[in-house]
N, C-alpha and C positions, 0 to 999 in steps of 0.2 A: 414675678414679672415686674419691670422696673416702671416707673409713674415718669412724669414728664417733667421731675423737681430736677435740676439741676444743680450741685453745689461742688462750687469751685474748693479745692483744696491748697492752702498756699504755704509756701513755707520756704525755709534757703535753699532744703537740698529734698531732692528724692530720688534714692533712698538712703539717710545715713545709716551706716551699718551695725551701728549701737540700737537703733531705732525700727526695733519689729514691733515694739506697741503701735504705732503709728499704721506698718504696713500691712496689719491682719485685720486692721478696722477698712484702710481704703480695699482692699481683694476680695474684702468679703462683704459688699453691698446687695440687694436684691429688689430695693423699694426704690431707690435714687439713683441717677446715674452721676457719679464724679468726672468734674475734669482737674488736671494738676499743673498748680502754676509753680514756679520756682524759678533761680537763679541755676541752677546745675543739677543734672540729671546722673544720678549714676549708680553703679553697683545693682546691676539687673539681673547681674550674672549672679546676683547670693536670692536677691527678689523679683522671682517671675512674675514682671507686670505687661501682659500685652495691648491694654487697651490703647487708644492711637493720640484721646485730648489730654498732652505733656506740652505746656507751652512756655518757653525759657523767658525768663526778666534779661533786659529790659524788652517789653513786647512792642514791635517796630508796628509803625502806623502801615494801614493798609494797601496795598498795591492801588496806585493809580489806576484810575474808573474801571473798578470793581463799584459794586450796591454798597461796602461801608462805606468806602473812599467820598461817594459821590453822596451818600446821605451824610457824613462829617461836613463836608465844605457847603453845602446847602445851609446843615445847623447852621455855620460858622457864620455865610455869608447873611441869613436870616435874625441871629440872635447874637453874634459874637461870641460864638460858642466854642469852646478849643479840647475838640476830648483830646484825653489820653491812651495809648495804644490798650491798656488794660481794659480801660470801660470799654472802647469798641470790640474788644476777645465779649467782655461780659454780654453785650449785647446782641452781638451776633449768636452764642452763643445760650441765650435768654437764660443766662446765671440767677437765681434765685434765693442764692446765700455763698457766704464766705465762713467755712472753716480755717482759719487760721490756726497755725498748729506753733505753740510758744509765744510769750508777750509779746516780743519783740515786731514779730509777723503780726499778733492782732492790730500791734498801733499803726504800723504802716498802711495794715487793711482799713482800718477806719477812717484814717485819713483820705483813700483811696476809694472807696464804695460806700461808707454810712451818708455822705455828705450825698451819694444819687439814688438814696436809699434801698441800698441791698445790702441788707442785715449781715453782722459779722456776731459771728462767735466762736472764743478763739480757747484754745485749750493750753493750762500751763501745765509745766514737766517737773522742772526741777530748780535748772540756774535761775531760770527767768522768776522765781520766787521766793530764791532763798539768796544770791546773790545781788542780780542786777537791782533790787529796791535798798541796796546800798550805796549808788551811785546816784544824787542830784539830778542829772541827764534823766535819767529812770524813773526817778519817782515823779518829776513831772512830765514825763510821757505817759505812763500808766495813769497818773491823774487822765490825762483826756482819752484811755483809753475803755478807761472804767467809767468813762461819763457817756460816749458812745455806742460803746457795746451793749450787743443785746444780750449774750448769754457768755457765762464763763466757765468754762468745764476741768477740773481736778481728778485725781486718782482715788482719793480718802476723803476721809474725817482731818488727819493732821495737816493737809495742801490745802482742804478748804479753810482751814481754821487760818494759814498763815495767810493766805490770798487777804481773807478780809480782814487783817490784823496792818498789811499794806495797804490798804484803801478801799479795798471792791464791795461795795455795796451784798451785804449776803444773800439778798431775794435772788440775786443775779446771778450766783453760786450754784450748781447742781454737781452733783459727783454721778463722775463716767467710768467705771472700772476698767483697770487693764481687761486685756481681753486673748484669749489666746484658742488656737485651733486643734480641740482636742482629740479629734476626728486623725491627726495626724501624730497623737502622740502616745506611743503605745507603751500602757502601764507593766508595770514587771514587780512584784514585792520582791524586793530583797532578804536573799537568805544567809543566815550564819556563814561564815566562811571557813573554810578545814584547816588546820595547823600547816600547810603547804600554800596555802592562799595569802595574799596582800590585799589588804583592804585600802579600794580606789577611793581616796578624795577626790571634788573635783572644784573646781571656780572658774568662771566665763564675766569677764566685763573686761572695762577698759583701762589702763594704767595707770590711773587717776587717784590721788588721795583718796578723795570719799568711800573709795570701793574697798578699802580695807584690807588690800591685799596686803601691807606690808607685815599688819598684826595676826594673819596665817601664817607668814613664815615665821615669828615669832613662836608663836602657842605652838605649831610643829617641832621646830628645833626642840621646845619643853618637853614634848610628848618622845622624841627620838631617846631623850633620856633615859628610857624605862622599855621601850619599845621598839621595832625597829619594820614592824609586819606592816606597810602602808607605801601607798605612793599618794603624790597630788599631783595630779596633770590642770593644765593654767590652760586655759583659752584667751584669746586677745593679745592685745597689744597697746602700745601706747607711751604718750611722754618720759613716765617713769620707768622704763622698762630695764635701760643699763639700770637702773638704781636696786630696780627688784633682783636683777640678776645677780648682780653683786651680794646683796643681802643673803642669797640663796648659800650662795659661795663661800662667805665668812662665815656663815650658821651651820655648815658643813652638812647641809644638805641636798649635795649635788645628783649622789643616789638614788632620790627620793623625790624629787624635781624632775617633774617633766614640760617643758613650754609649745605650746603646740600653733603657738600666734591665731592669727584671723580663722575662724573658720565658716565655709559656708553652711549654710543653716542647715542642710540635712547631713552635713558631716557633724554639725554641732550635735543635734539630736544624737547622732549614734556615739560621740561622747559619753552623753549623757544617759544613755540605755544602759553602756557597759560602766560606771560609774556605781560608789554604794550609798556619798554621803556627799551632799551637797554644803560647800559653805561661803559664805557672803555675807561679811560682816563692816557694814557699810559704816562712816564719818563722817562729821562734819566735817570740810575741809576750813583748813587756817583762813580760807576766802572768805566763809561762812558756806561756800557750798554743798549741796544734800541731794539726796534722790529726788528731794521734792516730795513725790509718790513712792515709789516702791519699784527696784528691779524688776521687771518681767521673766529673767530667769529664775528666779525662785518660783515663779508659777508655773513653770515649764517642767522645772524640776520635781516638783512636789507631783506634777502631773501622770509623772514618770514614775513615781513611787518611791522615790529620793528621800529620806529623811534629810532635813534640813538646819543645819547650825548657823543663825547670822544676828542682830543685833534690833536694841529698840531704839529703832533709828528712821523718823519722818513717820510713813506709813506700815513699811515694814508689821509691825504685828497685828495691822488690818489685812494682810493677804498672805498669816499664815495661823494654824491654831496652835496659840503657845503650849507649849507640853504637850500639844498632842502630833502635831505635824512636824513641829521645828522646838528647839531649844535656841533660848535666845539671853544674850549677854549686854551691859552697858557695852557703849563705843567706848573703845580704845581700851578696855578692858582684856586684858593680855591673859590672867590669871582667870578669869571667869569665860573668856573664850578657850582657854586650852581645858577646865576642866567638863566644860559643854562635847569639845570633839570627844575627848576621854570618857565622859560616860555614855557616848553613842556606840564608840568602840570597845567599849567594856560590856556591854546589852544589848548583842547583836539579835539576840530573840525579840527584841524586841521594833526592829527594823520594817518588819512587814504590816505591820498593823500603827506605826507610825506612815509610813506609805498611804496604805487605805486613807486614812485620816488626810492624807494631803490633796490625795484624787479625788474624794466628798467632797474637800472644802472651794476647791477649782472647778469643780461639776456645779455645785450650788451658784456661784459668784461671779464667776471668772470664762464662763465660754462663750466665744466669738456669736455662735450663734444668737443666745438669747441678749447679749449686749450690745449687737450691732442692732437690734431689731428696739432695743433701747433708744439709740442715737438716732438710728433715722425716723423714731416718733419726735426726737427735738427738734430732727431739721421741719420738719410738716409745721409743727407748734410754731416755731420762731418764722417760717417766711411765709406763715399767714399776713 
């Protein structure tokens, strides 16, 4: 049964569709009720959100003599007071905290509610922690955002470490784990495959540097060498996508390439049901860009019983068990990622009980249930 805390949710978009960490924390509340502020609402068709408080930036002041309308111009005409259309959402509303979701949103937020005091705590991902505190603009906004904020929330060990290596006060630091709904994801070990079988790779992100897709098609073309019994089916989409395809092309792996672009999440899941071997072998990009934290689908994967091949990269070997859930290689490591696939595909006996090992480690760490009941003990702590 939900309490009377109120905590607004703010961010550019909801829901971007890279972004299911985000939307299995707001679907799955039960102590708080959310509402979601944002610039642009969309893609509801991949994330069924029916609740009704979705309120678009910029938030237009309130209908003439309405109770805010007329209690603003009183403030005004009493105090010289001039809200803005967001404080009056909050207070109509009686908002009680600010989740901010990314640096960016927290500094806007603090600007916008610590000053009428409703607590903001805002949560970093990825760019906002490995990129944008390369930019001047940035590090002195983050300066006043780490000087406002109440609480600042990470994925790991490695996003908390870099958060306070850019300025944030480490008392101020607490780590929130991904979090995922495993109630929806059904585990399968993986068996040996017969001399008449292809063994399914698979990979799901965006067409991004970081994501390492281009060093897959690399270590694949290596392993076609010797081998020819595999597919890799690609989920997503994205910037680089002619680049990737091309790569595919000249590496003469058009056979063995499948692209399957956006997919909605329960077509994703059944992806990933029929899949043997999950890989995701993330970089830093030329930006400095990083996961920040850690993919969500390697949680998803491992959930599923996926033995997993991807990289020590940010948080990555905090949400998986090295050697025993995943085998993991340096970034940009070509030779050491292709002979990671090679010996998952050479010991496939050993497939299922890598699995197990991935489902314990997501059962322990990583499920919605006991994480969200984490998060809404912070909101209670923080808008005392």
């Amino acid at each position: 049964m939900r309490t009377n805390l109120i905590v607004a949710h703010y961010n550019e978009v909801f829901f971007a569709r890279s972004e299911t960490f985000i939307y299995h924390y707001i679907s799955n509340f039960t102590q708080i009720s959310p509402i979601l502020i944002a610039r642009t609402f969309e893609n509801f068709e991949f994330f069924p959100y029916s609740k009704p408080d979705c309120y678009s930036l910029p938030i237009e002041f309130p209908q003439r003599r309405t109770p805010a309308w007329l209690s603003a111009k009183l403030s005004q005409k009493l105090f010289g007071t001039c809200f803005t259309g967001e404080e009056i959402l909050c207070r109509q509303k009686r908002v009680k905290l600010i989740h901010a979701h990314f640096g960016p949103q927290g500094y806007f937020a603090v600007n916008w509610f610590e000053k009428k005091r409703i607590p903001v705590i805002t949560n970093f991902y990825g760019f906002d922690v490995s990129e944008l505190p390369n930019d001047p603009l940035w590090q002195r906004r983050f300066k006043i955002l780490f000087e406002l904020g109440r609480l600042f929330l990470v994925e790991g060990k490695f996003m908390k470490e870099k958060l306070f290596q850019i300025g944030c006060p480490k008392e101020k630091i607490q780590i929130q784990r991904i979090a995922i709904p495993l109630d929806k994801l059904t585990f399968r070990p993986r068996l040996p495959k017969s001399s008449q079988e292809k063994t399914v790779f698979i990979f799901c992100g965006r067409f991004v540097e970081k994501k390492g897709l281009a060093y897959i098609i690399d270590a694949l073309a290596e392993i076609k060498e010797s081998r020819s019994d595999f597919e890799f089916r690609v989920i997503g989409d994205g910037p680089l996508k002619e680049e990737i395809q091309q790569q595919v092309k000249e590496r003469n792996l058009l056979k063995h390439v499948l692209f399957l672009g956006f997919l909605t999440y329960e077509k994703y899941i059944e992806e990933l049901s029929k899949a043997d071997i999950f890989i995701h072998p993330s970089v830093t990009s030329r930006t400095g860009d990083t996961e920040g934290g850690a993919p969500t689908v390697i949680l998803e994967a491992q959930a599923m019983g996926l033995p997993v091949v991807a990289t020590y990269h940010a948080d990555i070997p905090n949400i998986v068990s090295p050697q025993q859930s995943a085998l993991l290689s340096k970034e940009r490591d070509i030779q050491g990622l292709t002979a990671n696939i090679l010996k998952i595909l050479n010991n496939q006996d050993q497939w299922a009980q890598m699995g197990k090992a991935g489902r314990a480690f997501v059962e322990e760490f990583h499920d919605i249930k006991k994480e969200v009941v984490v998060l809404e003990k912070r909101y209670h702590e923080t808008a005392l």
